[in-house]
C-alpha positions in Angstrom: 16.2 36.9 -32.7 12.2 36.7 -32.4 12.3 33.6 -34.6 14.2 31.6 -32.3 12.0 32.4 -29.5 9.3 29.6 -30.9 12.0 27.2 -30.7 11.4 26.8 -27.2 8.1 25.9 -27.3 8.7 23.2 -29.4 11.4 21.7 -27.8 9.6 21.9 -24.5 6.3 20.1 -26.3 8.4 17.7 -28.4 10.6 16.1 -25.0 6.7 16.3 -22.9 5.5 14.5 -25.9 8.8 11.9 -25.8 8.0 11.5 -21.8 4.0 10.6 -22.7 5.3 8.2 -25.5 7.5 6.3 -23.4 5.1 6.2 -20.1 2.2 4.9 -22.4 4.5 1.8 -23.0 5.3 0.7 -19.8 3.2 -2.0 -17.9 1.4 -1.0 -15.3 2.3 -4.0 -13.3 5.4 -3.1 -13.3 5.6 -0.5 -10.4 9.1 -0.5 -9.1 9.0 -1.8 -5.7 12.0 -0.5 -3.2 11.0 -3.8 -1.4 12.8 -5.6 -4.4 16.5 -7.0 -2.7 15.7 -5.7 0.5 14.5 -8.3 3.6 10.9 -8.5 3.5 9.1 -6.9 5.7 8.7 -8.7 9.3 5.5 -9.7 10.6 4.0 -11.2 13.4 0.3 -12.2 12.5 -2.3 -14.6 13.9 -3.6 -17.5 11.2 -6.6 -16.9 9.2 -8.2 -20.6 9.8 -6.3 -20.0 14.0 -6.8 -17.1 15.7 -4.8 -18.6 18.8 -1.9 -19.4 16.3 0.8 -17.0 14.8 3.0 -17.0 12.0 6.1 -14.4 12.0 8.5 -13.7 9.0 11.3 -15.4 10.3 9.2 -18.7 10.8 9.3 -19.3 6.9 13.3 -18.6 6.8 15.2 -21.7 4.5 12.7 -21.7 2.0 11.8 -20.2 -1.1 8.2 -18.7 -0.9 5.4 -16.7 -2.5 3.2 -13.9 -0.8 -0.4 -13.4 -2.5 -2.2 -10.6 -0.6 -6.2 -11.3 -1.2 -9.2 -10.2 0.5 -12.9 -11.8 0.1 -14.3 -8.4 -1.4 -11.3 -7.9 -4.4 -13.0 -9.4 -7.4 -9.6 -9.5 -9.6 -8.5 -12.0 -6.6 -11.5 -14.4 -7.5 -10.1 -14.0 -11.4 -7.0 -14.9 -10.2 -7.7 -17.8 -7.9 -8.1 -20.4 -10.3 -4.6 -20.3 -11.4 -3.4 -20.1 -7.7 -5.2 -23.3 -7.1 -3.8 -24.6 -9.7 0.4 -23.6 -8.5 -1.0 -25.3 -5.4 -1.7 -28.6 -6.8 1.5 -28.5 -8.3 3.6 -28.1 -4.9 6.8 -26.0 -6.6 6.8 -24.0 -3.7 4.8 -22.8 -1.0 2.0 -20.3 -1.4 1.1 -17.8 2.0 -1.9 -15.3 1.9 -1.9 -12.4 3.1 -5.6 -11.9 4.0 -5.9 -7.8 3.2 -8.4 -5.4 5.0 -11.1 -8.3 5.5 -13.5 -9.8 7.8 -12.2 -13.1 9.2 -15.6 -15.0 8.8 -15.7 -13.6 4.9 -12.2 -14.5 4.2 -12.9 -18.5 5.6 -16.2 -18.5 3.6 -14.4 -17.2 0.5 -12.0 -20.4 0.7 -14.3 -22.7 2.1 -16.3 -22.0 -1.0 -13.4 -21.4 -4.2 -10.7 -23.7 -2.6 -7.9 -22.9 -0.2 -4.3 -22.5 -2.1 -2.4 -21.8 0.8 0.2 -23.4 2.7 -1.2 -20.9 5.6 -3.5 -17.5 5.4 -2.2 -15.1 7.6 -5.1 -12.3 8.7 -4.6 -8.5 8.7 -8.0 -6.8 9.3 -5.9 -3.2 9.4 -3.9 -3.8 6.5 -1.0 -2.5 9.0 1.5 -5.2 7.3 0.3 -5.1 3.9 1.3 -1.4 4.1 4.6 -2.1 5.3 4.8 -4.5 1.9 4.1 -1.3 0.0 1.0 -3.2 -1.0 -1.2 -0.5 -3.3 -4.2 -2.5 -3.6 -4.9 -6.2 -3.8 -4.7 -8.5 -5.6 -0.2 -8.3 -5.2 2.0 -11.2 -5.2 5.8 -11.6 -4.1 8.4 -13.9 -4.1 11.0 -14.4 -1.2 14.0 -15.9 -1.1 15.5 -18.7 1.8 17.4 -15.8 3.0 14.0 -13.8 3.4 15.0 -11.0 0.3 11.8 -10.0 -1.7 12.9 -11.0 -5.3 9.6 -10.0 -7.4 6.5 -8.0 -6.8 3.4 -8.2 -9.2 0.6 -6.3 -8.9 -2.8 -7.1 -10.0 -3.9 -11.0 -10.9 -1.7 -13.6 -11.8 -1.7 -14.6 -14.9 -0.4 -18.2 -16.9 2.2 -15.9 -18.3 3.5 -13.9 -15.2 3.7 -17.7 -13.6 5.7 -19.1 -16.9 7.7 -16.6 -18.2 8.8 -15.3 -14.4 7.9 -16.9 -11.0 8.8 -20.4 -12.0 12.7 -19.4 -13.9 13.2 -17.0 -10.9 11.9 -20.1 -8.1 14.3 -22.3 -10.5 16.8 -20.1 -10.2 16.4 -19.3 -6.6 16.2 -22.7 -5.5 19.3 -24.1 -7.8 
């Protein structure tokens, strides 16, 4: 009887142990998003370059489109903004920023002086709507559909990979 006791133990140690080894392989850009196949989140936010001018959700309805949620002080979104420049130039769909938790003034003098990917910038000082996109910190990037479903959530900078190997089959697909 006392020799099965340390039985326990171990099979409480060995499946912790199992748990660790399959947590340590999973991306950490990967977070599961609830967002994913749900309707994005609505917004009704004033334009980055026009303060007198708004931009809702529903306004980009019909057409497949990608979310990149940046601020001016996020150092991974300068890393990243190279490559975003570069989907730009290419036209496959249209890019919208999400200006995150940022000054207005040091958002336009950020794009005035790395380029200006975006179809439009849309500004959210509070981060109130980035919240509502369960965004965790920035830089995050989704894609939405013409019917205005989130299909794909990355978080963290873009890379050549992420763009080949998943935005552009899934805007393929999407737009097929």
């Amino acid at each position: 009887m006392k020799r099965r006791w340390f039985l326990v133990p171990l099979a409480l140690f060995l499946a912790l142990a199992g748990l660790m080894m399959v947590g340590l392989q999973r991306d950490p850009h990967e977070v599961p998003s609830p967002l994913i196949g749900q309707p994005a989140p609505a917004f009704d936010l004033t334009l980055l370059h026009a303060a007198d001018r708004r931009i809702r959700r529903d306004d980009l309805l019909g057409q497949v489109w990608m979310l990149n949620v940046w601020a001016s002080w996020c150092a991974a979104c300068r890393e990243e903004h190279p490559l975003l420049m570069a989907l730009a130039a290419r036209g496959l769909f249209p890019i919208y920023g999400l200006d995150y938790k940022d000054g207005r003034n040091d958002a336009l003098q950020n794009l005035s002086r790395f380029g200006d990917p975006y179809q439009a910038s849309l500004f959210d000082p509070d981060g109130r709507v980035g919240i509502e996109w369960g965004v965790y910190g920035v830089p995050e990037t989704f894609i939405i559909d013409r019917a205005g479903v989130v299909r794909f959530k990355h978080i963290g900078p873009l890379t050549p990979e992420v763009v080949r190997t998943q935005i552009e089959p899934l805007v393929r697909q999407l737009n097929g």
